[in-house]
N, C-alpha and C positions, 0 to 999 in steps of 0.2 A: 504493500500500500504506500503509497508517494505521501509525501509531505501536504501534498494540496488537496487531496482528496482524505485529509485524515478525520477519522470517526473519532472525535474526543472519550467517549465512553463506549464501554461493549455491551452490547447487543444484550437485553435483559437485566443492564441495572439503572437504568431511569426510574425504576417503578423504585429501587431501594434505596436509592439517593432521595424520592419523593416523600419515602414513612420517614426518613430521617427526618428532612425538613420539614415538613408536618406537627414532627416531636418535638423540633427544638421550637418551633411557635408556639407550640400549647404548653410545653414547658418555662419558656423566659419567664411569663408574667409570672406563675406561681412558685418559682426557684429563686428568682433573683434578689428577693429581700433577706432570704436565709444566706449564711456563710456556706453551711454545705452544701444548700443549695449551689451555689455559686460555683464551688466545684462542682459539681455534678456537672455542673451543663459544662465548664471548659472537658471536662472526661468526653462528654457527649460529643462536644465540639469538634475535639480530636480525633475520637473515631470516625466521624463523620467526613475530618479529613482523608483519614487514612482509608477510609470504602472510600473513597472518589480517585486516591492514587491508583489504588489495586483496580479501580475500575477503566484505568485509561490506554488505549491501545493505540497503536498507529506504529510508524517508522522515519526516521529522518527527523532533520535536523529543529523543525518545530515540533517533533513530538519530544525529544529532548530538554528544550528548552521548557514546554510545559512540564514536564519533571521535575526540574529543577525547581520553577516557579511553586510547583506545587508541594517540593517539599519545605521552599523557605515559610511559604505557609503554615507547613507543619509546625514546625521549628516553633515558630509565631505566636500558635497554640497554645507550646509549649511551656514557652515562656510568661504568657498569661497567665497559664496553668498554676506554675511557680510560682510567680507573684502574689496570687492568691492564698495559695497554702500559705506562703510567709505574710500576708497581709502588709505588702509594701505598695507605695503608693505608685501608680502606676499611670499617670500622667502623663511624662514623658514619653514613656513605652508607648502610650495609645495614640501621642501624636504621629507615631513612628508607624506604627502596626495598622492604623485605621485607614491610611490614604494605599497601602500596600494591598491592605485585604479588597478594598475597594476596585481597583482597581485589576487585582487579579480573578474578582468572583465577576466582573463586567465584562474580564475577557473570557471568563468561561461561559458566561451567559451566549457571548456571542457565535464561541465556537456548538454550543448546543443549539443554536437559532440555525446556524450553516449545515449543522449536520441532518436537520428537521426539513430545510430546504432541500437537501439534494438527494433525499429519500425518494426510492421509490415509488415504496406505496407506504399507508398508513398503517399502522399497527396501535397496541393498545400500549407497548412500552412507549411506543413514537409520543402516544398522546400526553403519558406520565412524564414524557423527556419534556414536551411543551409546557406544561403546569409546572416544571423544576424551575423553567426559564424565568415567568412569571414571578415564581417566587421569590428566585435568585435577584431579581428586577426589584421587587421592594423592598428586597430586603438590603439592597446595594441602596439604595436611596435612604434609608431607616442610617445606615451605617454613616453615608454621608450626612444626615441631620443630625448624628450624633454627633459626628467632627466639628461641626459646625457650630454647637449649643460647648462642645468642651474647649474651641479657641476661642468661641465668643459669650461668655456665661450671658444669659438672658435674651437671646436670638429669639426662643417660642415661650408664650405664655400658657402655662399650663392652668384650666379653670378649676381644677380637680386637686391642684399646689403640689402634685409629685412631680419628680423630674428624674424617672426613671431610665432605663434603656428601652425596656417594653414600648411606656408611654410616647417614645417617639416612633418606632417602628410599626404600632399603631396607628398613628399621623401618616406614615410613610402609604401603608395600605389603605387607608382611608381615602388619601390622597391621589392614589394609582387608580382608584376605581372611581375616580371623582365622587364622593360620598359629602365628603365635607359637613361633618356635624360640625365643625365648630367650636368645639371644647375645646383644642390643640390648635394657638394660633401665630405663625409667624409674625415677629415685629420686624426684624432689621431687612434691609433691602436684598443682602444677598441669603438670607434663608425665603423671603419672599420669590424672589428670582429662583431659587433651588425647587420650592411645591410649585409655579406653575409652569415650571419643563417638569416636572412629572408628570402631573396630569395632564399635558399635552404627551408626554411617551405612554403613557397608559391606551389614551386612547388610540391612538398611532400604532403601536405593541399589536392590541387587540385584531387592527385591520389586518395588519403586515402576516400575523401571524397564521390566520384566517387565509387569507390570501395562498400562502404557502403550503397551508395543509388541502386545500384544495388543489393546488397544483401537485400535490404528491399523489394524490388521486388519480387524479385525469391522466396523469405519467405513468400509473399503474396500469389503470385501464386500456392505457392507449399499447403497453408491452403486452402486457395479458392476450391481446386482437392481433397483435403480428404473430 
């Protein structure tokens, strides 16, 4: 398999990468005010890494590269992890660690939009790969409103007075699916500017996405008849 045509994930774990994410959603809100909770989810975190390494196939010199990316990721985790068990303030770390993750879970996102594009036909893992993507889509944007409230204290106003990690990655999906209750609300310009390119990539997301699973159809259908 060539570098350009690389499959980022094998063939029937979309769906396992999807219970993961799933878990760690329903799990933040009710872990994150405990300490152990706290680890638990970096535990979670990292396994979650580590099913996405083991899950990634291809050859050449970008599958490589995504290796590596992926395991400085790990590494990332890691270090979180630690943090935690020793209760050190982890600030600095997060300046470090948050624009990285961001920006590595945006390129995974994109390498799973590409490989959903160039399917031939649908499948139900194909579908669980789409819903990862989504995911992975608010929850890159939740990660960036985090960054955003820890360089800028006071960026969102919270009507509820928490200023959790949940409470923004909540905003972030509320936000993607243009829902807009209202209770989570940006004040400064660039967290303003940050929700409405989401909710313009949300609804964008939705079309494009749409768009391509129907062509993975008709590409089916259309081999299926020769």
């Amino acid at each position: 398999m060539s570098s350009s045509n690389l499959m980022p994930i094998k063939k029937g774990r979309y769906t396992s990468l999807l219970i993961c994410l799933l878990v760690t959603m329903i799990g933040l809100p009710l872990l994150e005010h405990l300490s152990v909770g706290r680890i638990l989810l970096g535990v979670w975190f990292l396994l979650t890494s580590i099913l996405f390494m083991a899950s990634l196939t291809g050859t050449g010199r970008r599958h490589r590269i995504l290796l590596v990316a992926s395991g400085i990721f790990c590494v990332l985790m890691v270090g979180n992890l630690f943090m935690e068990l020793r209760g050190w303030d982890s600030f600095g770390f997060s300046v470090v660690a948050l624009p990285y993750g961001l920006i590595f879970l945006s390129w995974l996102t994109g390498l799973i939009l590409s490989s959903i594009f160039k399917a031939d036909r649908v499948t139900p893992d194909l579908i669980s790969g789409a819903v990862v993507a989504y995911l992975l889509l608010g929850i890159c944007w939740g990660g960036l409103y985090s960054l955003i409230e820890l360089i800028q204290p006071g960026s969102f106003s919270f009507s509820h007075g928490g200023r959790d990690v949940s409470s923004l990655f909540y905003y972030s999906f509320v936000t993607l699916t243009t829902l807009g209750y209202g209770d989570i609300l940006p004040l400064t310009k660039i967290a303003r500017t940050t929700a409405y390119l989401e909710a313009v990539t949300g609804v964008m997301f939705t079309a494009i996405l749409i768009a391509g699973l129907v062509g993975s159809v008709r590409l089916g259908r259309a081999s299926s008849c020769e």
